[in-house]
N, C-alpha and C positions, 0 to 999 in steps of 0.2 A: 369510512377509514378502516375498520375492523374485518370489514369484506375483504379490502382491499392487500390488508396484511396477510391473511390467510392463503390468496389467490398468488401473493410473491412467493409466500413460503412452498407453497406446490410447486411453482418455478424451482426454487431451489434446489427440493426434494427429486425431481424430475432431471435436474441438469447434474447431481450430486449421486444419482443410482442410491441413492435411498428409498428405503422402501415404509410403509405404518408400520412395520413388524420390526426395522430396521430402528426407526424411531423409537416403537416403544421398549426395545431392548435397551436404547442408551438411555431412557427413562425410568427404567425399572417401573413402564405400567404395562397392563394391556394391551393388547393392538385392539379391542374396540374402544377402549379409550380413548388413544387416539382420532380415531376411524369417527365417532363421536362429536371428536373436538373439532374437528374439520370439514364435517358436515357440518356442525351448527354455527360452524366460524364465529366460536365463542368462546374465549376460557378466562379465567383470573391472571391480571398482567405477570405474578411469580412463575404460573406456567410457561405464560409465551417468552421472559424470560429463559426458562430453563427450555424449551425448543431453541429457542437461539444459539444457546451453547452447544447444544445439543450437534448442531450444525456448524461449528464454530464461527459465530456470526453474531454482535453484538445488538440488541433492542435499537439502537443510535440509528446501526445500518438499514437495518429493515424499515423504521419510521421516516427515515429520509429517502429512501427511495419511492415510499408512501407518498408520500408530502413533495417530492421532485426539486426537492432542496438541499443545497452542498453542505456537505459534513465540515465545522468548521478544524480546522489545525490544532492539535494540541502539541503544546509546548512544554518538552523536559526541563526540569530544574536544572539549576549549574551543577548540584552536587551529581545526578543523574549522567548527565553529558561528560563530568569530568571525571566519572568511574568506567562509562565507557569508554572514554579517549584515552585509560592504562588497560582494557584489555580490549584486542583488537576482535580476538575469534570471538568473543561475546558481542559487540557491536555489529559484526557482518552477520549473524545468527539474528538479531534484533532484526539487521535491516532487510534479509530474504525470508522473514516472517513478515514483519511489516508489509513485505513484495504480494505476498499472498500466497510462497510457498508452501505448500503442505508440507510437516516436519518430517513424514516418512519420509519423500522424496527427495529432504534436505540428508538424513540420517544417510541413505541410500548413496545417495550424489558423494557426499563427503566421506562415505566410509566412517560411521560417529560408529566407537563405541558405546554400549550402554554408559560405562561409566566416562566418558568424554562428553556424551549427551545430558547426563546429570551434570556435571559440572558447568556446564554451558548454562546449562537452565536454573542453577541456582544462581548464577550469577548475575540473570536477570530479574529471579524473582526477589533477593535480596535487595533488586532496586525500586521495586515493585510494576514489573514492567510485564512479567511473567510467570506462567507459576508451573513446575512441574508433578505432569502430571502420570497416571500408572503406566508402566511400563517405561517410564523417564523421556513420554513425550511432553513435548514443551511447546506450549497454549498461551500466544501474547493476551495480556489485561489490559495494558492501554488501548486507546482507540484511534484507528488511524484514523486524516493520514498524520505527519509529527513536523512541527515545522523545526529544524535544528536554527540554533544562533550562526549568522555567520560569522561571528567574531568569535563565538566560543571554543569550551576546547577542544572542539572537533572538527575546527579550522582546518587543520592541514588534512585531514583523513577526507573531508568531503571537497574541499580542492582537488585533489588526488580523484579522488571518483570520479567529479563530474567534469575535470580535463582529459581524463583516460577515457570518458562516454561519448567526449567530443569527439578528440583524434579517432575512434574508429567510426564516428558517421561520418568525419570529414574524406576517410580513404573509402570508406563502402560505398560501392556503386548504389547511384540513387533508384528504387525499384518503385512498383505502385501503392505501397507502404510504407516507405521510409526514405528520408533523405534530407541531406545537410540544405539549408538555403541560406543565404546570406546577402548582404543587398547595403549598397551607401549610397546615400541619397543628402542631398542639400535643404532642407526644410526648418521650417519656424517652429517652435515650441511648440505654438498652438497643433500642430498638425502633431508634432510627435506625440505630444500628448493623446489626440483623439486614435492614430495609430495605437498608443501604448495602454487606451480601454478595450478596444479590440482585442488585444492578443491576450487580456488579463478574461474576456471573457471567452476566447478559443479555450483557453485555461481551466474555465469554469466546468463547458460544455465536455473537457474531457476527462474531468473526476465523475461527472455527472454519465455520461454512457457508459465510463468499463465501470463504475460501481453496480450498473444495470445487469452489462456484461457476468461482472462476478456472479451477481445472482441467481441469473436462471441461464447461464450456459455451463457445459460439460469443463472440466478440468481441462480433456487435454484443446481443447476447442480453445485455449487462454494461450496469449505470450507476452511478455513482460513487455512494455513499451514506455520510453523516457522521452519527453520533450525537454528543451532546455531555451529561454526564451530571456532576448538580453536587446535592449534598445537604448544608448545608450551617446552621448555625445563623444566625438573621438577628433582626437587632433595629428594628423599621421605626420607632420611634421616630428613629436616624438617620439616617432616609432621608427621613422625611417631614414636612410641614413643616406649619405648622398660621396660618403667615402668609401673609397675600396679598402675594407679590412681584412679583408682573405689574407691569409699567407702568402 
């Protein structure tokens, strides 16, 4: 396992344009310390800790990619969800970190002031979600991915999301990447059910590759990708209407 940590972490290092000197500068050691530590693919877990950071890349990540096992969901408190559901630019800040943007790229994209940037990031560190860091970049502390409630009070805001992510895969031309499917079919419980372990583990298998992905591929080599997966009994008698209501 120990081996096997070390040899991810190269991937990392390799997919990230870091370099040992690059390392040992965010470490305040050596570059043969370093150089050292990864030939003997041995250190004190506090170290390979602070390499994780280092990379901004949590122990969790690393050992479950290790170990080829999904990272389970953590789940915000209500007080949490209900401080982000009053301020919105803190929660979309939350959630294109969360995304795996890098904050320069968010800073950049957004146009953040330094002091828009500090405010943003105390907002979350005061929830304890995030902590700012020098130069007022802002380094999430929880650990994806976050399951939100969907009754909580960030009901309406992820509604809003994930109908707005729909309508555009439902107009986007379907490519060899992406594309809306949809499908109504007549079937027994038992089937939907066996259907509805399937897609729970298509589900699985795709935390499980782009967490892969994150690790040892290039920045720009990433692009944010959403599945949205709904299996569900439908009665279209409710839905549809057999009168002419047009004007």
């Amino acid at each position: 396992m120990q081996a096997e940590l070390f040899e991810i972490l190269k991937s990392v290092l390799k997919a990230r344009k870091v370099t040992y000197a690059d390392l040992a500068q965010r470490l305040e050691v050596s570059e043969p310390t370093i150089k050292r530590v990864f030939a003997d693919r041995d250190c004190k877990l506090s170290r390979m800790v602070e390499i994780c950071a280092a990379l901004d890349l949590t122990l969790d990540d690393l050992m479950a990619q290790a170990s080829h096992v999904d990272l389970r969901p953590t789940q915000l408190s209500g007080m949490q969800e209900a401080r982000l559901a009053t301020n919105r630019p803190a929660f979309n800040l939350f959630l294109l970190l969360l995304d795996g943007m890098p904050f320069d790229a968010i800073r950049d994209h957004y146009q953040l002031s330094p002091q828009q940037s500090f405010k943003l990031g105390i907002a979350l560190e005061k929830l304890g979600l995030a902590e700012v860091m020098p130069g007022n970049r802002v380094r999430l502390t929880v650990q994806g991915p976050v399951d939100f409630r969907r009754d909580g009070p960030l009901h309406q805001a992820l509604v809003a999301l994930n109908m707005d992510f729909l309508r555009r895969a439902y107009l986007a031309p379907d490519t060899d990447h992406s594309a809306y499917l949809t499908q109504t079919r007549r079937m027994t419980q038992k089937t939907a059910h066996h259907i509805l372990t399937r897609l729970r583990d298509v589900q699985t298998d795709l935390a499980t590759l782009a967490r892969r992905d994150q690790l040892t591929q290039p920045e720009e080599a990433l692009q944010s990708y959403k599945i949205g997966i709904a299996l569900s009994p439908i009665q279209f008698s409710q839905l549809l209407s057999l009168t002419d209501t047009a004007p």
